[in-house]
py3Dmol code that shows the C-alpha trace and the ligand (Angstrom):
import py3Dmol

protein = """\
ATOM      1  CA  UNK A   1      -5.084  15.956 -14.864  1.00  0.00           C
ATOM      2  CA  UNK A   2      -3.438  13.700 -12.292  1.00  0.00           C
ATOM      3  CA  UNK A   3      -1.323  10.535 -13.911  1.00  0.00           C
ATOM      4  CA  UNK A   4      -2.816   8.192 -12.382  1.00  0.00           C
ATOM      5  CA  UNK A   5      -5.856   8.843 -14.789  1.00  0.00           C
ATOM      6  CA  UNK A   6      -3.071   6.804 -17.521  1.00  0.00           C
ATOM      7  CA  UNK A   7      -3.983   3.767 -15.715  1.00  0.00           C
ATOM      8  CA  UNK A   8      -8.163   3.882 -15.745  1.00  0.00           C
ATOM      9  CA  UNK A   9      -8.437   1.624 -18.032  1.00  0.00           C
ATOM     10  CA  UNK A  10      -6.649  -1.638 -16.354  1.00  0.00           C
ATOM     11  CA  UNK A  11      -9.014  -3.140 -14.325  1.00  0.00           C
ATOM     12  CA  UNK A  12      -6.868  -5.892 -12.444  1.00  0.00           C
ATOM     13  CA  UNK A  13      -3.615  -6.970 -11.059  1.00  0.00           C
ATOM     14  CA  UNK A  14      -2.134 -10.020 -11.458  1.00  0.00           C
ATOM     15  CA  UNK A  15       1.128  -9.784  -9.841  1.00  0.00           C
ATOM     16  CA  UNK A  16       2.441  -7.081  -7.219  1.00  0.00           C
ATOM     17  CA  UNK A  17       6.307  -6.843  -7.128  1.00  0.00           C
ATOM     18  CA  UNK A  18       7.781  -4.989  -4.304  1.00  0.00           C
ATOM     19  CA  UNK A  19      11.212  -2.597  -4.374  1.00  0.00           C
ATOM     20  CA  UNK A  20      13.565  -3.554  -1.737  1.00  0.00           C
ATOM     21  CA  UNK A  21      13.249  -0.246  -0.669  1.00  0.00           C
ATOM     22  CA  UNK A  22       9.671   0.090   0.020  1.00  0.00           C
ATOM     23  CA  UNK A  23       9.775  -3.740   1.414  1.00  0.00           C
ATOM     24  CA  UNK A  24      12.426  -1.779   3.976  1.00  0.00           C
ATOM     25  CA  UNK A  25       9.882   1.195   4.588  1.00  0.00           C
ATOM     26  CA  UNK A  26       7.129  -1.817   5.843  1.00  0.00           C
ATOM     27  CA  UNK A  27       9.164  -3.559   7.727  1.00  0.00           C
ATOM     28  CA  UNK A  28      10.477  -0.422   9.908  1.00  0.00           C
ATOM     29  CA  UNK A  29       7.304   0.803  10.299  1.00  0.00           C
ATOM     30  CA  UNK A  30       5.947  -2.473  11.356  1.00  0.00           C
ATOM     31  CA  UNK A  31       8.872  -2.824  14.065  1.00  0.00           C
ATOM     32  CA  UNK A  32       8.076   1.042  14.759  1.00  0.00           C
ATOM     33  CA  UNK A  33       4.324  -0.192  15.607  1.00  0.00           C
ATOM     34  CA  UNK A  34       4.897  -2.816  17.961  1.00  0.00           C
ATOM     35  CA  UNK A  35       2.293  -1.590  20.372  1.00  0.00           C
ATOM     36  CA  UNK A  36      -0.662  -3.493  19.377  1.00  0.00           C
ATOM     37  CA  UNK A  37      -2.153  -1.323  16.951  1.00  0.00           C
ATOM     38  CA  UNK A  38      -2.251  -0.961  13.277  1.00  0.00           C
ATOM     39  CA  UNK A  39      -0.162   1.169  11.384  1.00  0.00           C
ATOM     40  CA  UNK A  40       0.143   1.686   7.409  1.00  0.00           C
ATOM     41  CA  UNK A  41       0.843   3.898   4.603  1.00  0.00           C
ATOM     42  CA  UNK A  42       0.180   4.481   0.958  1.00  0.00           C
ATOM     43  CA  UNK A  43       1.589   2.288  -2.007  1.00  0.00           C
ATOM     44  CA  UNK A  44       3.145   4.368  -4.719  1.00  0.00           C
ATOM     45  CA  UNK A  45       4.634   2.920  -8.366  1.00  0.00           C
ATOM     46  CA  UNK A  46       2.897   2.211 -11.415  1.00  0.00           C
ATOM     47  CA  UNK A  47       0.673  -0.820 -12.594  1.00  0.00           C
ATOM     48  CA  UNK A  48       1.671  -2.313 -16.143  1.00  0.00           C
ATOM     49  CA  UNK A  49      -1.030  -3.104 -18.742  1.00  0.00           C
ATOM     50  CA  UNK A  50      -0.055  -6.878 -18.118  1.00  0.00           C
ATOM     51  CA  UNK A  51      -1.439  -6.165 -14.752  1.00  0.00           C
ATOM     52  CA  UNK A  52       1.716  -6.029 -13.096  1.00  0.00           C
ATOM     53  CA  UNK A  53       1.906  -3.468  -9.934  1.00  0.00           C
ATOM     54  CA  UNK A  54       5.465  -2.257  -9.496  1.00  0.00           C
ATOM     55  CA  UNK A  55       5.495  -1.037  -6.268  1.00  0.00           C
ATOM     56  CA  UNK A  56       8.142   1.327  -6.199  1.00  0.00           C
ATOM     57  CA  UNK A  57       7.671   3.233  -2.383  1.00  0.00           C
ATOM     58  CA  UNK A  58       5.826   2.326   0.658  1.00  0.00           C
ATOM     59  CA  UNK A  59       4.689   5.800   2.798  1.00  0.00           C
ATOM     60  CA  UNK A  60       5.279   5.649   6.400  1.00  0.00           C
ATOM     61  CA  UNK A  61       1.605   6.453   8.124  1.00  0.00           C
ATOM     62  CA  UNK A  62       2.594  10.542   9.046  1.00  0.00           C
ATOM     63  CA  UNK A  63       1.861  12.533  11.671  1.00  0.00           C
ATOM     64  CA  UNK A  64      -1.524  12.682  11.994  1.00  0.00           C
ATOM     65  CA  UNK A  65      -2.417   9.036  11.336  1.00  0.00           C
ATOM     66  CA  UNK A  66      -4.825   7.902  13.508  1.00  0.00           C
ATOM     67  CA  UNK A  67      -3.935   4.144  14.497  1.00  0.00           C
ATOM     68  CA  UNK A  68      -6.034   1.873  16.814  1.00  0.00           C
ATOM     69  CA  UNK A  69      -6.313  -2.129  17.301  1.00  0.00           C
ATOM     70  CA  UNK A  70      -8.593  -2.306  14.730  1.00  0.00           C
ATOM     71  CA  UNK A  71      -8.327   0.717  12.123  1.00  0.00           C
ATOM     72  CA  UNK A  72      -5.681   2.281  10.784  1.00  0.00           C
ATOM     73  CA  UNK A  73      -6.558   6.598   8.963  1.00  0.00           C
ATOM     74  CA  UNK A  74      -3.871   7.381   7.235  1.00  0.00           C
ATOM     75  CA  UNK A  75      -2.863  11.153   7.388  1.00  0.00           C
ATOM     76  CA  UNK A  76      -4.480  12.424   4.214  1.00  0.00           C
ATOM     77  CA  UNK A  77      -2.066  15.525   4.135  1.00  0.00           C
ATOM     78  CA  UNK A  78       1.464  13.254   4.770  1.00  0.00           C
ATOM     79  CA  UNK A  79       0.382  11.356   1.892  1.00  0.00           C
ATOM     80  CA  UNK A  80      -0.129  13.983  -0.361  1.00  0.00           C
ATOM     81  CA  UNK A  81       3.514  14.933   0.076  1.00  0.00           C
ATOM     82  CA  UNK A  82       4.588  11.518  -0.679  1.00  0.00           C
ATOM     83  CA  UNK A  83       2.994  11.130  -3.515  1.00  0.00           C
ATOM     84  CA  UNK A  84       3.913  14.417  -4.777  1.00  0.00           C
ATOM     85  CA  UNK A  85       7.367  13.762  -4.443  1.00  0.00           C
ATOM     86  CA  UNK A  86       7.147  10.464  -5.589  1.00  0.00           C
ATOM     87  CA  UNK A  87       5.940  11.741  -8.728  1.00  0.00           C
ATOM     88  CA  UNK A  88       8.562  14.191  -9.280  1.00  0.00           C
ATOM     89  CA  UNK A  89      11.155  11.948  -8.368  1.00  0.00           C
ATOM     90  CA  UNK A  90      10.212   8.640 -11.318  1.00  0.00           C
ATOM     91  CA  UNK A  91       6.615   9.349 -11.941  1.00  0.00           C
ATOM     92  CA  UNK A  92       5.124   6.884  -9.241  1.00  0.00           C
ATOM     93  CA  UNK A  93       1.483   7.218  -8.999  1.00  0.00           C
ATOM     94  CA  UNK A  94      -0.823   6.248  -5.830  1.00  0.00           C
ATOM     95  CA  UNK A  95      -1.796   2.458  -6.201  1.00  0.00           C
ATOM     96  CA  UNK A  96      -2.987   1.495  -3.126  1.00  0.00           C
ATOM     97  CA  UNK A  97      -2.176   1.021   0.383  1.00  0.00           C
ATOM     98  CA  UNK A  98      -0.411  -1.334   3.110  1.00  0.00           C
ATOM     99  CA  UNK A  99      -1.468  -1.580   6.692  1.00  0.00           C
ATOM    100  CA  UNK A 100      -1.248  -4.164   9.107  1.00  0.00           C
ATOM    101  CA  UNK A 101      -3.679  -6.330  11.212  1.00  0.00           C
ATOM    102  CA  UNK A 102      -1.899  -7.166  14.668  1.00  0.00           C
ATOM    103  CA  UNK A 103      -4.705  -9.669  15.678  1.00  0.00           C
ATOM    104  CA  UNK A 104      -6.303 -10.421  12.893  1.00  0.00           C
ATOM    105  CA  UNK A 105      -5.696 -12.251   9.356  1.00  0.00           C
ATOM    106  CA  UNK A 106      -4.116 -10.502   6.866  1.00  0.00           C
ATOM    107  CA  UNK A 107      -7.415 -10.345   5.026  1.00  0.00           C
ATOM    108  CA  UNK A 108      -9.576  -7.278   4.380  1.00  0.00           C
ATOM    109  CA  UNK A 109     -11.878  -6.050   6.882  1.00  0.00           C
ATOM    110  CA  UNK A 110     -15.063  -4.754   6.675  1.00  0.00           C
ATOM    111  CA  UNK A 111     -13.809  -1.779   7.204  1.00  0.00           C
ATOM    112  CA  UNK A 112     -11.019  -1.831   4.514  1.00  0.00           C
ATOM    113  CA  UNK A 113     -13.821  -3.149   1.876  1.00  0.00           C
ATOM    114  CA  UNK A 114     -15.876   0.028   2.811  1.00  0.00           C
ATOM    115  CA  UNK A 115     -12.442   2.132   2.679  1.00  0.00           C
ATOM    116  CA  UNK A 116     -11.755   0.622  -0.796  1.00  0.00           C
ATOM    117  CA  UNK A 117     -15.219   0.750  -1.955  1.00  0.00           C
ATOM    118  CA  UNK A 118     -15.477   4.814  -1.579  1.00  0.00           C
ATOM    119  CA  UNK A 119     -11.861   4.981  -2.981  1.00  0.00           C
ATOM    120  CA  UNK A 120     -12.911   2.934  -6.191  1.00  0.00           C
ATOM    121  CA  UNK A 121     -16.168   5.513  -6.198  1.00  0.00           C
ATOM    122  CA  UNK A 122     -14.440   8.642  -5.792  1.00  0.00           C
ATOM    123  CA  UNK A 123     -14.509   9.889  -9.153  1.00  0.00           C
ATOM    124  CA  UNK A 124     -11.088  12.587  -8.927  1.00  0.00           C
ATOM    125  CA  UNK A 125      -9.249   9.064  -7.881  1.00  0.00           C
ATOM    126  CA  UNK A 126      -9.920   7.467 -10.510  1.00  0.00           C
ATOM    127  CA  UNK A 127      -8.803   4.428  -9.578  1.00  0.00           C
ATOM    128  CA  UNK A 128     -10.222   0.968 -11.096  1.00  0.00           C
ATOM    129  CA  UNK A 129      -8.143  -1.211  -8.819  1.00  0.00           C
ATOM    130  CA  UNK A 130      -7.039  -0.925  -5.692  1.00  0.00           C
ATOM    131  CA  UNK A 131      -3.562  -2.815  -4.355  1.00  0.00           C
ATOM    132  CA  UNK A 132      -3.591  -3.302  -0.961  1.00  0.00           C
ATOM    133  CA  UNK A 133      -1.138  -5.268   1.080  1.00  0.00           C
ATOM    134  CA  UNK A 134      -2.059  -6.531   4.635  1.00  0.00           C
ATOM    135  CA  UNK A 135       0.168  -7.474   6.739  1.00  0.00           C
ATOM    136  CA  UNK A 136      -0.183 -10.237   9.473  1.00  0.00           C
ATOM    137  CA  UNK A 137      -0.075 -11.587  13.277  1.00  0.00           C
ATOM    138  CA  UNK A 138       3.214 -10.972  14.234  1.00  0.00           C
ATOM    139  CA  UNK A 139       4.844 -13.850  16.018  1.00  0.00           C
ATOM    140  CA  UNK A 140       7.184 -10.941  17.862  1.00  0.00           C
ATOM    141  CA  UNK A 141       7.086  -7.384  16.914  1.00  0.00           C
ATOM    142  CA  UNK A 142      11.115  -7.710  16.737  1.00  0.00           C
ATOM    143  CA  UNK A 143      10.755 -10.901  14.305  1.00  0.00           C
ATOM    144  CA  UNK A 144      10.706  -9.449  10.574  1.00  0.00           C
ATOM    145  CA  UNK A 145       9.526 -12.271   9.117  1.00  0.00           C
ATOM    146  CA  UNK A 146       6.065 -10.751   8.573  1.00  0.00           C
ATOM    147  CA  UNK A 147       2.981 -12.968   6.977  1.00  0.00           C
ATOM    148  CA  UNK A 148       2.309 -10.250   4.487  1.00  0.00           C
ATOM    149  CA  UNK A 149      -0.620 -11.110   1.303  1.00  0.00           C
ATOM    150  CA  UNK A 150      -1.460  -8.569  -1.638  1.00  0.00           C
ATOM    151  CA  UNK A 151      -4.846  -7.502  -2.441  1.00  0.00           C
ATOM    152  CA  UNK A 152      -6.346  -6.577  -5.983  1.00  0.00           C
ATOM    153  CA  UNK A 153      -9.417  -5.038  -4.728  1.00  0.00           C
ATOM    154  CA  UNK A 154     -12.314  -3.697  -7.353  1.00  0.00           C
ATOM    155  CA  UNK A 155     -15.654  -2.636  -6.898  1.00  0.00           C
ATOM    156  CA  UNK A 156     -17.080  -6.201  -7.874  1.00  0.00           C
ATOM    157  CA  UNK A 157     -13.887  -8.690  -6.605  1.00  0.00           C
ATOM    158  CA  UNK A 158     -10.879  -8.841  -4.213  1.00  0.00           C
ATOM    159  CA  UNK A 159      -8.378 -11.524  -5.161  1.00  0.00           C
ATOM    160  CA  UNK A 160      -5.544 -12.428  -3.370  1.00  0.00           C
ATOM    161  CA  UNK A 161      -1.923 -11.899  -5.578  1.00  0.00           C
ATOM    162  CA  UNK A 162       1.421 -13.439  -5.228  1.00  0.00           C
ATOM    163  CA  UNK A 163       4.076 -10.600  -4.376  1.00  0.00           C
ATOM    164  CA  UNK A 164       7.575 -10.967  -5.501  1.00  0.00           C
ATOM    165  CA  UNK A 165      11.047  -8.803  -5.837  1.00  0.00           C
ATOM    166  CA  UNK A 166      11.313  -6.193  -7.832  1.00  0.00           C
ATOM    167  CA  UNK A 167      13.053  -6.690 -11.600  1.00  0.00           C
ATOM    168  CA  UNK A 168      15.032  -3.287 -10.990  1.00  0.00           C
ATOM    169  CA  UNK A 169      17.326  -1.455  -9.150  1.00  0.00           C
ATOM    170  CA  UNK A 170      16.056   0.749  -7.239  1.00  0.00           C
ATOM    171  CA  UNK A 171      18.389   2.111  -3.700  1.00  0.00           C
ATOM    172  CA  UNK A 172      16.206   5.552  -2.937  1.00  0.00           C
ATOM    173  CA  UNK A 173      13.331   5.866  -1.085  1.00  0.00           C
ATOM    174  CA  UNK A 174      11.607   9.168  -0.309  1.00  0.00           C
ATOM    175  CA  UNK A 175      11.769   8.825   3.714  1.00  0.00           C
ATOM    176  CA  UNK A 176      15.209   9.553   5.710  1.00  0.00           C
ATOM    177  CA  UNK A 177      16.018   6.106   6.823  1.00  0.00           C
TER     178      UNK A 177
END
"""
ligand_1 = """\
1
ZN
Zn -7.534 -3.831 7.758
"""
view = py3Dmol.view(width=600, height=400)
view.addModel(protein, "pdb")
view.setStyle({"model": 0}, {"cartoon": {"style": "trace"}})
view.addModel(ligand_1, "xyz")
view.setStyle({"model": 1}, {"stick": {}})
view.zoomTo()
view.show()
């Protein structure tokens, strides 16, 4: 049994607050990806039964992620690992994903609905929500003052949700900095 089967019976978030240390892990990527195509990674922490999403680490997108203007594939096997160790290291759990739109608004594609969609219907995920965080036009690709809005996407609804700090400490992440 994978722990993120604890969660299947939440069905929304209300509130996404993001470690400083995954909130670092974005914004290097994003400066890391400042040649006109997307980038991402996976969203690991835990959602409360208040519908709180603690979002504990942000993944880099790996290896083999496959990144073009418009579509971002995240490498399946890099993600794994992350979550994995994420796991082991304070029981994090998958809750989504981040990725950024470098012409577009930060608003779910087509594309991410369909992603999110066979996500929500995969029945070994088990997921009932999905949090996922797009991430803006950037006025400079230098400039970290990214326009960044949180998704609670479900099979029926996806609602935008206000993102704030984090409430703890938290100095590790999982990727050498
Ligand atoms: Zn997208």
């Amino acid at each position: 049994m994978r722990a993120g089967m604890t969660h299947a019976g939440l069905g929304t978030i209300r509130q996404v607050r993001l470690a400083d240390v995954a909130a670092r892990t974005i914004v290097r990527e994003v400066g890391a990806a400042s040649d006109g195509r997307e980038t991402g990674g996976i969203l690991l922490g835990d959602i409360s039964t208040d519908g709180v999403a603690d979002v504990r680490h942000a993944g880099d997108p790996g290896p083999a992620a496959v990144r073009t203007p418009a579509s971002f594939l995240r490498d399946r096997a890099h993600a794994q690992q992350l979550a994995d160790t994420a796991f082991e290291a304070d029981g994090s759990i998958w809750i989504g994903e981040w990725h950024t739109h470098p012409t577009t608004e930060p608003v779910p594609s087509k594309t991410d609905i369909e992603t999110y969609c066979s996500l929500l219907a995969d029945p070994e995920l088990q997921f009932t929500v999905i949090l996922s965080i797009i991430i803006g036009p950037l006025p400079s690709p230098h400039v970290p003052d990214i326009v960044m809005i949180a998704w609670a996407c479900t099979s029926s609804t996806i609602t935008a949700i206000p993102v704030g700090p984090t409430d703890h400490v938290d100095g590790q992440g999982l990727l050498p900095t």
